[in-house]
mmCIF file of the N, C-alpha and C atoms, coordinates in Angstrom:
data_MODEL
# 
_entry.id   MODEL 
# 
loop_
_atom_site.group_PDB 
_atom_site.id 
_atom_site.type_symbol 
_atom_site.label_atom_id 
_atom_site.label_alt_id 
_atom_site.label_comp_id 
_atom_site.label_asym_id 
_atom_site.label_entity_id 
_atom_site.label_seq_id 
_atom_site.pdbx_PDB_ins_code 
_atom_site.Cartn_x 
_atom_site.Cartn_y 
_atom_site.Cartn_z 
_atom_site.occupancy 
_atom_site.B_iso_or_equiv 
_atom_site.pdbx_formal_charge 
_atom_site.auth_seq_id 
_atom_site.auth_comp_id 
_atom_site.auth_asym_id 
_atom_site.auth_atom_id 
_atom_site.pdbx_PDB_model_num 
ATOM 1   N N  . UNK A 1 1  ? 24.306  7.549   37.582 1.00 0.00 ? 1  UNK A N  1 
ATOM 2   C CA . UNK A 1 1  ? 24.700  6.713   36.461 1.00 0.00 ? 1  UNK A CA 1 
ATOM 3   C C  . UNK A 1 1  ? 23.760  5.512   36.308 1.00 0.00 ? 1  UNK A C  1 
ATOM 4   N N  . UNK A 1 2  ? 23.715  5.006   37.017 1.00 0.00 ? 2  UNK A N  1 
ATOM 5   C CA . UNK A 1 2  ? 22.515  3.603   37.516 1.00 0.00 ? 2  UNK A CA 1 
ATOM 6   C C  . UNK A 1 2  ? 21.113  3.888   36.890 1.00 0.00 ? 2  UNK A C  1 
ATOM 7   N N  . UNK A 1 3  ? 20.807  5.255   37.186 1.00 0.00 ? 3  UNK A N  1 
ATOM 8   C CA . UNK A 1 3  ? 19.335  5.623   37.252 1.00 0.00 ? 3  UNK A CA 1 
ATOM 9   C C  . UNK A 1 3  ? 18.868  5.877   35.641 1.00 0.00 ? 3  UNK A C  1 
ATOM 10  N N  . UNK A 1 4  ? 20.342  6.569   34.853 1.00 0.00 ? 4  UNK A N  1 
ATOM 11  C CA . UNK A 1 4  ? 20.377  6.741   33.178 1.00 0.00 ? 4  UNK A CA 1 
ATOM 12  C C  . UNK A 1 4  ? 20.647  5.124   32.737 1.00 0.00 ? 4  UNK A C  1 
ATOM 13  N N  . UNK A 1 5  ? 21.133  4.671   33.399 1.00 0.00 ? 5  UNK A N  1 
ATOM 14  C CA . UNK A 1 5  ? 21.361  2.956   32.577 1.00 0.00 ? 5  UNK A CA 1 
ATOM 15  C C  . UNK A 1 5  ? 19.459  2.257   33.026 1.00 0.00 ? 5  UNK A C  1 
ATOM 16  N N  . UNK A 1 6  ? 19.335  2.196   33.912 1.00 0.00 ? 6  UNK A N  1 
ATOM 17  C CA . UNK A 1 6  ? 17.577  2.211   33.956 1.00 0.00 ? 6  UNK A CA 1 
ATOM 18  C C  . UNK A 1 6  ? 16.847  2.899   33.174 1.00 0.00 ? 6  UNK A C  1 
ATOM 19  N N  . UNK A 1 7  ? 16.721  4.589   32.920 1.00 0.00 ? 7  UNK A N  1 
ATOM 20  C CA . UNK A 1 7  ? 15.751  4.957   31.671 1.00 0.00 ? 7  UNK A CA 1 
ATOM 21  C C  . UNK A 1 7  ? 16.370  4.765   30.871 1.00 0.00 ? 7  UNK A C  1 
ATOM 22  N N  . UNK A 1 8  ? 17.236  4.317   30.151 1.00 0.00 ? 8  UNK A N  1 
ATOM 23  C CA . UNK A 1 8  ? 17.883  3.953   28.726 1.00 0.00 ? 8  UNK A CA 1 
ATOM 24  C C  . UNK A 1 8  ? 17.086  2.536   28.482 1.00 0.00 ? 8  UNK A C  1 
ATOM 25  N N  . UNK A 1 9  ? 17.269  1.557   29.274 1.00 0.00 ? 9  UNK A N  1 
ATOM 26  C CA . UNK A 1 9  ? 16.735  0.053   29.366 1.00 0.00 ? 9  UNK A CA 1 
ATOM 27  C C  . UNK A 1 9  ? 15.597  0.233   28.962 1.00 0.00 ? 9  UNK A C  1 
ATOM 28  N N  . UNK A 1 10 ? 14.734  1.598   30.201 1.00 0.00 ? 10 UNK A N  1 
ATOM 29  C CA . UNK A 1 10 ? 13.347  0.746   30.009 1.00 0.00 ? 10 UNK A CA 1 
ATOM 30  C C  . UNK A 1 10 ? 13.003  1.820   28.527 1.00 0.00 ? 10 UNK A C  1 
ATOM 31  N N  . UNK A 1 11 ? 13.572  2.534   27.944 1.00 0.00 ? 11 UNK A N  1 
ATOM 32  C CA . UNK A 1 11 ? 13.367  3.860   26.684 1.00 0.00 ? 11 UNK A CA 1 
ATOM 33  C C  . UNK A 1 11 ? 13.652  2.960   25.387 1.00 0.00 ? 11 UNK A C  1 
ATOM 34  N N  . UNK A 1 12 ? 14.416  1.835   25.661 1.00 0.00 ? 12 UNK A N  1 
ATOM 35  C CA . UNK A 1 12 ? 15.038  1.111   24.488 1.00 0.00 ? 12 UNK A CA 1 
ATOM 36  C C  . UNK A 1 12 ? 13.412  -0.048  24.386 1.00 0.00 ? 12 UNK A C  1 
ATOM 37  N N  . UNK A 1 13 ? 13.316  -0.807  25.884 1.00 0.00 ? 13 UNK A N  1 
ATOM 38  C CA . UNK A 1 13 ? 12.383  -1.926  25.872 1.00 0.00 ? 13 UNK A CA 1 
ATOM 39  C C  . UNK A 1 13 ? 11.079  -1.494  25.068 1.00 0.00 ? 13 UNK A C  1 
ATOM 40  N N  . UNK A 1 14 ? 10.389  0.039   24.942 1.00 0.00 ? 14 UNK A N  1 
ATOM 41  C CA . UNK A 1 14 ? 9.395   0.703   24.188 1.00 0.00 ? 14 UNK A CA 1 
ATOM 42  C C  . UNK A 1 14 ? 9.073   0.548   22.448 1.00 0.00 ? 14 UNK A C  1 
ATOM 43  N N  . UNK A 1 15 ? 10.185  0.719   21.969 1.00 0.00 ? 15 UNK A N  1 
ATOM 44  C CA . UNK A 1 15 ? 9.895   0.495   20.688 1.00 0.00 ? 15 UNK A CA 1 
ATOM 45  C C  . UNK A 1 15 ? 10.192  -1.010  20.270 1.00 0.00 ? 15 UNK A C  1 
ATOM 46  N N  . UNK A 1 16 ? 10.872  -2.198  21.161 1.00 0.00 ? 16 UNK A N  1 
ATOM 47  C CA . UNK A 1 16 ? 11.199  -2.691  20.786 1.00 0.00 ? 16 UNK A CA 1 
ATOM 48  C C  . UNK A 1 16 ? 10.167  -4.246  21.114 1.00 0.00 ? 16 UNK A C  1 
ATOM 49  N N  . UNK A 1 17 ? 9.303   -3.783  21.977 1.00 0.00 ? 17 UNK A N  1 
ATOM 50  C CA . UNK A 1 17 ? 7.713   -4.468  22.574 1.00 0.00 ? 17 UNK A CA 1 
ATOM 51  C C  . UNK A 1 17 ? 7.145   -4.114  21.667 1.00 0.00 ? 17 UNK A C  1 
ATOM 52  N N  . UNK A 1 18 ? 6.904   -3.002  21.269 1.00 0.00 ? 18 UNK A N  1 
ATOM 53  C CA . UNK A 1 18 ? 5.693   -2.852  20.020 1.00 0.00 ? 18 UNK A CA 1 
ATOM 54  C C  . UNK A 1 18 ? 6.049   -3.904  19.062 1.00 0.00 ? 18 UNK A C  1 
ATOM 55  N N  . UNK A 1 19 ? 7.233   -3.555  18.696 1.00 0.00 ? 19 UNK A N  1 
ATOM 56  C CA . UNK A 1 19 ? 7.352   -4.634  17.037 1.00 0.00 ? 19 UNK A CA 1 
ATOM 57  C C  . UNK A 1 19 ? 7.126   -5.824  17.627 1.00 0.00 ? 19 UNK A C  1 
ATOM 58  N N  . UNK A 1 20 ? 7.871   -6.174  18.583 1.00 0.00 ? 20 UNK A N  1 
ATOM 59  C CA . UNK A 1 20 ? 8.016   -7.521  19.057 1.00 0.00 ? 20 UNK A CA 1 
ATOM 60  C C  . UNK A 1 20 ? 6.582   -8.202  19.136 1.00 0.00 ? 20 UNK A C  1 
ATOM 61  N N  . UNK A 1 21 ? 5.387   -7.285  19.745 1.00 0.00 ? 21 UNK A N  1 
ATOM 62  C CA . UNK A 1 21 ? 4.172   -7.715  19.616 1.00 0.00 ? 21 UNK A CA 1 
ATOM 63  C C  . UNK A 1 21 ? 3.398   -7.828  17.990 1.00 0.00 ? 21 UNK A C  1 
ATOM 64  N N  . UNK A 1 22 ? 3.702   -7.261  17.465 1.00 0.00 ? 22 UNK A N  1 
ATOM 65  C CA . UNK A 1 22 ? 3.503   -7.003  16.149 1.00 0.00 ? 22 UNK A CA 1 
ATOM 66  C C  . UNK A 1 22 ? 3.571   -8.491  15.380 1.00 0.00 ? 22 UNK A C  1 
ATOM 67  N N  . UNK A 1 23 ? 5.043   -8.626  15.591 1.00 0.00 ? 23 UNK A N  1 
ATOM 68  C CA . UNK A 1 23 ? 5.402   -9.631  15.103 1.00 0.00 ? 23 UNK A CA 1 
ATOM 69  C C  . UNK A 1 23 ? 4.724   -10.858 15.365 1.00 0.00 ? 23 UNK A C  1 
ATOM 70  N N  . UNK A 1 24 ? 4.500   -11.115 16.790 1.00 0.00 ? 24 UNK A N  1 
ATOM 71  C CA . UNK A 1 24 ? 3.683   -12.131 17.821 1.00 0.00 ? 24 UNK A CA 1 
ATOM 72  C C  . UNK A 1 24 ? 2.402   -12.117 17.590 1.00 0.00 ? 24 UNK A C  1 
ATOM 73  N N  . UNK A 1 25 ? 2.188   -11.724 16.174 1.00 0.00 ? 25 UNK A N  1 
ATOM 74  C CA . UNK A 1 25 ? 0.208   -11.855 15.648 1.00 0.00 ? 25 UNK A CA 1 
ATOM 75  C C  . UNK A 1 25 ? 0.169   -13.654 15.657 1.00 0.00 ? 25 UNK A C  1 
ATOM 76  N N  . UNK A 1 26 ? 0.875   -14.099 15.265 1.00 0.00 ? 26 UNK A N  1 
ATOM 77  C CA . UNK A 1 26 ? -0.165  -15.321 15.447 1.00 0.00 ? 26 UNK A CA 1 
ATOM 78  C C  . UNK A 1 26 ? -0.051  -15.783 15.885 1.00 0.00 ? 26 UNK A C  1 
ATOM 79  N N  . UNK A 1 27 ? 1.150   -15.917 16.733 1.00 0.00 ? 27 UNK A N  1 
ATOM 80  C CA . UNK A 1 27 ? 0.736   -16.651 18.573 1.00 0.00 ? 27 UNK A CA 1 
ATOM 81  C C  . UNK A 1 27 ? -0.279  -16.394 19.253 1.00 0.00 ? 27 UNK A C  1 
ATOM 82  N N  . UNK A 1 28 ? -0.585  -14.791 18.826 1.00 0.00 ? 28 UNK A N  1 
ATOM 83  C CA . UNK A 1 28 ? -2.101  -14.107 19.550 1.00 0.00 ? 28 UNK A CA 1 
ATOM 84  C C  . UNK A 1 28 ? -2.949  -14.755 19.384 1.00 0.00 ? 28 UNK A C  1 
ATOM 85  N N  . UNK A 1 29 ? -2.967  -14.859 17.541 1.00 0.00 ? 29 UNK A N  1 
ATOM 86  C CA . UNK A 1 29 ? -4.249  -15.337 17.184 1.00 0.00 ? 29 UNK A CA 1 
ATOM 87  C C  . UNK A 1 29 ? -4.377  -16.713 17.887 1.00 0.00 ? 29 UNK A C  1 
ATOM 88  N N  . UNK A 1 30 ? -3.504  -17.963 17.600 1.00 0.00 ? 30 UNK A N  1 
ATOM 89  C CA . UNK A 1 30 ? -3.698  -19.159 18.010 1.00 0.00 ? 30 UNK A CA 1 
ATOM 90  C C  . UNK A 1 30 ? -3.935  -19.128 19.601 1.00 0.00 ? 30 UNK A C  1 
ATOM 91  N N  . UNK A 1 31 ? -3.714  -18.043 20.418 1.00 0.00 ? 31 UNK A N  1 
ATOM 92  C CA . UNK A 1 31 ? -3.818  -17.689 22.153 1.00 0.00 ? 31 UNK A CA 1 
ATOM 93  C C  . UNK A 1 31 ? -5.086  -17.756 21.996 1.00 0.00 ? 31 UNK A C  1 
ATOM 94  N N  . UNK A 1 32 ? -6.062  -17.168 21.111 1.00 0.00 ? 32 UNK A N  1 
ATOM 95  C CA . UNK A 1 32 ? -7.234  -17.108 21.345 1.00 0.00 ? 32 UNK A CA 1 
ATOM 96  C C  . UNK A 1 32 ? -8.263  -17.735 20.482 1.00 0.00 ? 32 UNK A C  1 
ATOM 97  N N  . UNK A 1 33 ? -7.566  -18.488 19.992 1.00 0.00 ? 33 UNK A N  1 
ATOM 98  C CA . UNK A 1 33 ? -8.517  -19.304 19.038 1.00 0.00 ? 33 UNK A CA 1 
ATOM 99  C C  . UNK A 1 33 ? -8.518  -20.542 20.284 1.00 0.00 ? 33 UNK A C  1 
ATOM 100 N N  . UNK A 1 34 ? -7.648  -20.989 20.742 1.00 0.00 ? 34 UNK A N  1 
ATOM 101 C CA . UNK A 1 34 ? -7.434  -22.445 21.596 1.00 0.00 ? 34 UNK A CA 1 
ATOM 102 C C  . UNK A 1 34 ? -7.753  -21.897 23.207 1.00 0.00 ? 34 UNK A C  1 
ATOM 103 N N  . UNK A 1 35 ? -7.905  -20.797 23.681 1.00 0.00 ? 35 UNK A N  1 
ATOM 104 C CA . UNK A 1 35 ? -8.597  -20.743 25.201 1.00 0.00 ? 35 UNK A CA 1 
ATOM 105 C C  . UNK A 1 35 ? -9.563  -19.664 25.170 1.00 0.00 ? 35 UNK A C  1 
ATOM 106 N N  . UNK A 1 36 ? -9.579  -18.519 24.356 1.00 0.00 ? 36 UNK A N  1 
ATOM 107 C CA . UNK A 1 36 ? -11.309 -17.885 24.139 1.00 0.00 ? 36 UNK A CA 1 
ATOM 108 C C  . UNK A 1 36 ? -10.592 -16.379 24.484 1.00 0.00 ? 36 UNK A C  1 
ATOM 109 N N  . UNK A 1 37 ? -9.432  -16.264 25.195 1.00 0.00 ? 37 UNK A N  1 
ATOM 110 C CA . UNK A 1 37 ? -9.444  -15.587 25.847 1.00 0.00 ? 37 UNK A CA 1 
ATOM 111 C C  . UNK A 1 37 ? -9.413  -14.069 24.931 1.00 0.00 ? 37 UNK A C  1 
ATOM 112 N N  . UNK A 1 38 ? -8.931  -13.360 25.091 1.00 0.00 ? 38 UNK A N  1 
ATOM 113 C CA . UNK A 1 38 ? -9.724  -12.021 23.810 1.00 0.00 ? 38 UNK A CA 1 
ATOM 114 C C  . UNK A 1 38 ? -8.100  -11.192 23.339 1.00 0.00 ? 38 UNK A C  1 
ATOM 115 N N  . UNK A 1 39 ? -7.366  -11.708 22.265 1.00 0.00 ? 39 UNK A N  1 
ATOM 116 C CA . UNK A 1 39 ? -6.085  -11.485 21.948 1.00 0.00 ? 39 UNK A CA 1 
ATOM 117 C C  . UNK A 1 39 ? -6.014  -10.915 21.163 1.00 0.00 ? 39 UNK A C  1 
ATOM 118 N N  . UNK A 1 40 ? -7.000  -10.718 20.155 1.00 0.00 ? 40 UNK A N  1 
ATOM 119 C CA . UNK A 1 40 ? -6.900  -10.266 18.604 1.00 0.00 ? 40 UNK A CA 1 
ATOM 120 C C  . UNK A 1 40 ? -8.061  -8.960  18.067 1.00 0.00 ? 40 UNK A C  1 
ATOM 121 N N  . UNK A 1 41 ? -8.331  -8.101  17.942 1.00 0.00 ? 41 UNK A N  1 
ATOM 122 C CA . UNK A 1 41 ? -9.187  -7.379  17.754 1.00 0.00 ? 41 UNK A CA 1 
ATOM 123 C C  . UNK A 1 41 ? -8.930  -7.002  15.972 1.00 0.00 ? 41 UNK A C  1 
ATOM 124 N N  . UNK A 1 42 ? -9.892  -6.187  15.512 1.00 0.00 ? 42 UNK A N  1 
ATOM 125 C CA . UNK A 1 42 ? -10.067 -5.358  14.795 1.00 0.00 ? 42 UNK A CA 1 
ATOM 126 C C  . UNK A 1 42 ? -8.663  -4.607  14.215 1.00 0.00 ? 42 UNK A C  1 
ATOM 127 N N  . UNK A 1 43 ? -7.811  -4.078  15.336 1.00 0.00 ? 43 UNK A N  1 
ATOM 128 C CA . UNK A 1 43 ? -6.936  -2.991  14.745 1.00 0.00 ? 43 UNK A CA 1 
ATOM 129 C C  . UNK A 1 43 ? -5.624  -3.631  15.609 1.00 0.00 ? 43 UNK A C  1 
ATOM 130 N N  . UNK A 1 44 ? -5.634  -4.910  15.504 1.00 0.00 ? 44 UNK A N  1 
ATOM 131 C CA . UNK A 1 44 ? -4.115  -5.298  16.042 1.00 0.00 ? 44 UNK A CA 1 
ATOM 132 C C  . UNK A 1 44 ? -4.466  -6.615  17.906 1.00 0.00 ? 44 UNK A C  1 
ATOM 133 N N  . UNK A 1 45 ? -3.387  -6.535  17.830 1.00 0.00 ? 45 UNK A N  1 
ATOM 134 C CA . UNK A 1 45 ? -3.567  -7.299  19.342 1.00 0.00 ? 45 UNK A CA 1 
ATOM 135 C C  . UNK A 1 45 ? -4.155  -6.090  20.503 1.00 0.00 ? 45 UNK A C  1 
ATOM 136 N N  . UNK A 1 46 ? -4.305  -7.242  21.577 1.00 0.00 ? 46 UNK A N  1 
ATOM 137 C CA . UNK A 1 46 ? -4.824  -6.413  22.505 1.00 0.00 ? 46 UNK A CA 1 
ATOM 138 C C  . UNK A 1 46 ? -4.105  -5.286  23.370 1.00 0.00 ? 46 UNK A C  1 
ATOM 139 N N  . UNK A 1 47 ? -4.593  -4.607  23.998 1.00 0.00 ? 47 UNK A N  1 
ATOM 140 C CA . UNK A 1 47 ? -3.405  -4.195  24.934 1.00 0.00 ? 47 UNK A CA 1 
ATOM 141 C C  . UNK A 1 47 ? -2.702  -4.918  25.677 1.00 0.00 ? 47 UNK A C  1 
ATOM 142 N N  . UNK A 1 48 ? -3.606  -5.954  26.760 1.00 0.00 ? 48 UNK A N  1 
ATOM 143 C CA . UNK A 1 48 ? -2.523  -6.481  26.994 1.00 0.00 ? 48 UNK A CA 1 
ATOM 144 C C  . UNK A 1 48 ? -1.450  -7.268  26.484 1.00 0.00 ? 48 UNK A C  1 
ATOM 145 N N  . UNK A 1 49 ? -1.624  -8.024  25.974 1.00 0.00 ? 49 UNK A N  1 
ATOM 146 C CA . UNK A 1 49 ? -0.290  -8.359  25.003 1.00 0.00 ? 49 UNK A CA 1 
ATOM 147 C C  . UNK A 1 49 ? 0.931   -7.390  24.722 1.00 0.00 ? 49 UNK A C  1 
ATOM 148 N N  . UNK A 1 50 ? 0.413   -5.934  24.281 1.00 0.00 ? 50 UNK A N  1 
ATOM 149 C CA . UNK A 1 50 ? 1.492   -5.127  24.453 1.00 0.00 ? 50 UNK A CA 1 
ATOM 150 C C  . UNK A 1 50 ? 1.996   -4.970  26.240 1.00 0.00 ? 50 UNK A C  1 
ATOM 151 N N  . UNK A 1 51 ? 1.427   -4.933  26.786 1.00 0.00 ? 51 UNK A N  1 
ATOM 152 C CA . UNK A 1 51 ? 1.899   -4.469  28.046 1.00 0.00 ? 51 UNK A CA 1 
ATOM 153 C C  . UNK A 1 51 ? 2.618   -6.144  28.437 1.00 0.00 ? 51 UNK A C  1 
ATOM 154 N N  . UNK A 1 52 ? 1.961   -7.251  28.060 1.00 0.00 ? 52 UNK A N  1 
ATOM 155 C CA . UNK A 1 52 ? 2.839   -8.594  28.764 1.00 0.00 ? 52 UNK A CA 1 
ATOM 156 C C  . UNK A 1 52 ? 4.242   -8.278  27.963 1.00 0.00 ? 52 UNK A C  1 
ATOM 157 N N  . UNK A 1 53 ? 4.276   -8.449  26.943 1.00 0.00 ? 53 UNK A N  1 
ATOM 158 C CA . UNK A 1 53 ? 5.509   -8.418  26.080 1.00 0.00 ? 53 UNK A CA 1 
ATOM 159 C C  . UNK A 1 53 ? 6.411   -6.912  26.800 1.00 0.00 ? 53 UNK A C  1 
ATOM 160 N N  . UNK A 1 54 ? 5.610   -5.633  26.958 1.00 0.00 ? 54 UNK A N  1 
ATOM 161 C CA . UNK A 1 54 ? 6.755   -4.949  27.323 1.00 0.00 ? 54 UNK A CA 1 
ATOM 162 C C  . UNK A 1 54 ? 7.258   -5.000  28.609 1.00 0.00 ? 54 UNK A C  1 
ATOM 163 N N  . UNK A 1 55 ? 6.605   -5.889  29.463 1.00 0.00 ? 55 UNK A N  1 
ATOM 164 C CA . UNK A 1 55 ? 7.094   -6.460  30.706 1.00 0.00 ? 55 UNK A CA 1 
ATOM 165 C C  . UNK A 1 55 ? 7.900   -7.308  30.947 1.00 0.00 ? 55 UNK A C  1 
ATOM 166 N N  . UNK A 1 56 ? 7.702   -8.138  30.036 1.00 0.00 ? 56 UNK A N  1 
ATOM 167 C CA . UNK A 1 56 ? 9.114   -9.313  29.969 1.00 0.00 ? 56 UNK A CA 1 
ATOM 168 C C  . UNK A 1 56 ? 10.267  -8.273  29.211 1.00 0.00 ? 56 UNK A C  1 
ATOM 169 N N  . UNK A 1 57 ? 10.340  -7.629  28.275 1.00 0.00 ? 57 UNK A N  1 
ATOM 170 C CA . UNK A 1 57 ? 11.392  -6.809  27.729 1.00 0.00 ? 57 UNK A CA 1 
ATOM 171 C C  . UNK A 1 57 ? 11.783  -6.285  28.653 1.00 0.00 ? 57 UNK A C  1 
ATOM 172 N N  . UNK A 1 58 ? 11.037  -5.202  29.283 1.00 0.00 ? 58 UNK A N  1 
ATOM 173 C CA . UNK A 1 58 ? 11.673  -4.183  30.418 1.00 0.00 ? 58 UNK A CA 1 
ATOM 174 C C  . UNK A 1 58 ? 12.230  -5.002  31.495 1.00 0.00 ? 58 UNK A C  1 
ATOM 175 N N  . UNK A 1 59 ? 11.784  -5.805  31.848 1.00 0.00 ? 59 UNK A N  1 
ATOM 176 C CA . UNK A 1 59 ? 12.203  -6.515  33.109 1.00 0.00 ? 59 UNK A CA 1 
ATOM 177 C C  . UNK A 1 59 ? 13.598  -7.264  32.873 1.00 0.00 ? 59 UNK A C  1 
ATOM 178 N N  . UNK A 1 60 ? 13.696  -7.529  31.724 1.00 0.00 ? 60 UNK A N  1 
ATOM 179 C CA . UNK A 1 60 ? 14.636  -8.190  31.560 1.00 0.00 ? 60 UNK A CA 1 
ATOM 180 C C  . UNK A 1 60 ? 15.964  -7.403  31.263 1.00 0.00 ? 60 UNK A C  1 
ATOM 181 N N  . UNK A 1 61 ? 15.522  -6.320  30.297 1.00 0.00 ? 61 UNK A N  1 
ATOM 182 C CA . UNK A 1 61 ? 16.860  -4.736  30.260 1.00 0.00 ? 61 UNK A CA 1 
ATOM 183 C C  . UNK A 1 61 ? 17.076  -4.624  31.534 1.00 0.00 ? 61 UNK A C  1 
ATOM 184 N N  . UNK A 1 62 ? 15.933  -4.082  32.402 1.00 0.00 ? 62 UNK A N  1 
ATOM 185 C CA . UNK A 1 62 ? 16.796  -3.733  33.874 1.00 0.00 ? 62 UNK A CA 1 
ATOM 186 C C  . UNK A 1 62 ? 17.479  -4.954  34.809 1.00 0.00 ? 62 UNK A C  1 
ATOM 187 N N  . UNK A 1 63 ? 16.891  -6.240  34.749 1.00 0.00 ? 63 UNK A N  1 
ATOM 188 C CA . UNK A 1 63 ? 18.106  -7.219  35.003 1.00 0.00 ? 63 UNK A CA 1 
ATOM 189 C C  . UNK A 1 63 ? 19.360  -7.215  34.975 1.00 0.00 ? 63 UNK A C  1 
ATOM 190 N N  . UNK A 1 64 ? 19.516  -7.030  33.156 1.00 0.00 ? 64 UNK A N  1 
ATOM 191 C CA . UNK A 1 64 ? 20.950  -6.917  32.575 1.00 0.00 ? 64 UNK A CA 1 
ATOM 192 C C  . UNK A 1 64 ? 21.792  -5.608  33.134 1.00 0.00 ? 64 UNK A C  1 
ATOM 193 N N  . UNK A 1 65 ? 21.158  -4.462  33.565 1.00 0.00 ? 65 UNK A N  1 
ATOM 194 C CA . UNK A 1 65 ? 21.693  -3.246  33.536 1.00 0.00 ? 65 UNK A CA 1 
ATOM 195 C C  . UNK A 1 65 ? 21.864  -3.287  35.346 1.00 0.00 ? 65 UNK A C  1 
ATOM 196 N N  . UNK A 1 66 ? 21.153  -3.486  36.058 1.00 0.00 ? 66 UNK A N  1 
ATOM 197 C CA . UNK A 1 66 ? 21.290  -4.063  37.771 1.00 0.00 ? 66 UNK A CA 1 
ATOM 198 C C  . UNK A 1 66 ? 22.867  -4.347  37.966 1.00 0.00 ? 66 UNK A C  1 
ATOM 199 N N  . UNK A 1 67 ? 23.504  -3.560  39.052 1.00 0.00 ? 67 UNK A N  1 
ATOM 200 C CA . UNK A 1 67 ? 25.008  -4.228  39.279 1.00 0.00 ? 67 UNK A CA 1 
ATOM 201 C C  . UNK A 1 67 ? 24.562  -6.046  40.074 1.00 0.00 ? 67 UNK A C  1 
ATOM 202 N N  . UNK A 1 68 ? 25.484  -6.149  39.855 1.00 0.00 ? 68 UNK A N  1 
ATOM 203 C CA . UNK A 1 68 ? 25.539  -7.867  40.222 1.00 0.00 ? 68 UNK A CA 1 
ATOM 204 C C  . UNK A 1 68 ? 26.340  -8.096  41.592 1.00 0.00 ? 68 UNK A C  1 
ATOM 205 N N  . UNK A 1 69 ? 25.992  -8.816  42.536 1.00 0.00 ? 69 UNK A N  1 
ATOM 206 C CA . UNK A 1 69 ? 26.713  -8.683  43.827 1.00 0.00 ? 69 UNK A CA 1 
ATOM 207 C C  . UNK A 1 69 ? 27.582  -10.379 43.274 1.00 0.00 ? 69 UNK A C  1 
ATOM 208 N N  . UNK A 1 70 ? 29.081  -9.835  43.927 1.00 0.00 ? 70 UNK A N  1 
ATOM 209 C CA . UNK A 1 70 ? 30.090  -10.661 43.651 1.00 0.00 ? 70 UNK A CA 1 
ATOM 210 C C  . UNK A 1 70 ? 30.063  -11.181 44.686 1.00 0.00 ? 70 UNK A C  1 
ATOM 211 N N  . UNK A 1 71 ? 30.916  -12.651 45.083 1.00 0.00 ? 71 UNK A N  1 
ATOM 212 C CA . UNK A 1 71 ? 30.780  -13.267 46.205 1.00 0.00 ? 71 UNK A CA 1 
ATOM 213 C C  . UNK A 1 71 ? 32.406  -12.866 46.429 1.00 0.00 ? 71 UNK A C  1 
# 
């Protein structure tokens, strides 16, 4: 049961990092206009950006979905 509430989390966090990065164009852009670093290309943000964003998403679904130890 645990293991389907984990691929559900991280199956949901997938489509929902893309847009989320999507959306996050001009934080990108201003990321790399103010430290150089390389955020914005030709055909969208970088990869990483998709992969930071779907890391904070995923990480954070399987948080929520983790049983919680009661005291």
């Amino acid at each position: 049961m645990l293991v389907r509430k984990l691929l559900f989390a991280v199956l949901i966090a997938t489509p929902l990092s893309i847009l989320t990065t999507i959306l996050l164009f001009p934080l990108w852009s201003w990321l790399e206009a103010s430290t150089g670093i390389e955020s914005v290309g030709h055909s969208g943000p970088a990869e990483w950006c998709y992969a930071a964003v779907f890391l904070v998403i995923a990480t954070s679904g399987v948080l929520l979905v983790l049983p919680r130890r009661r005291r």
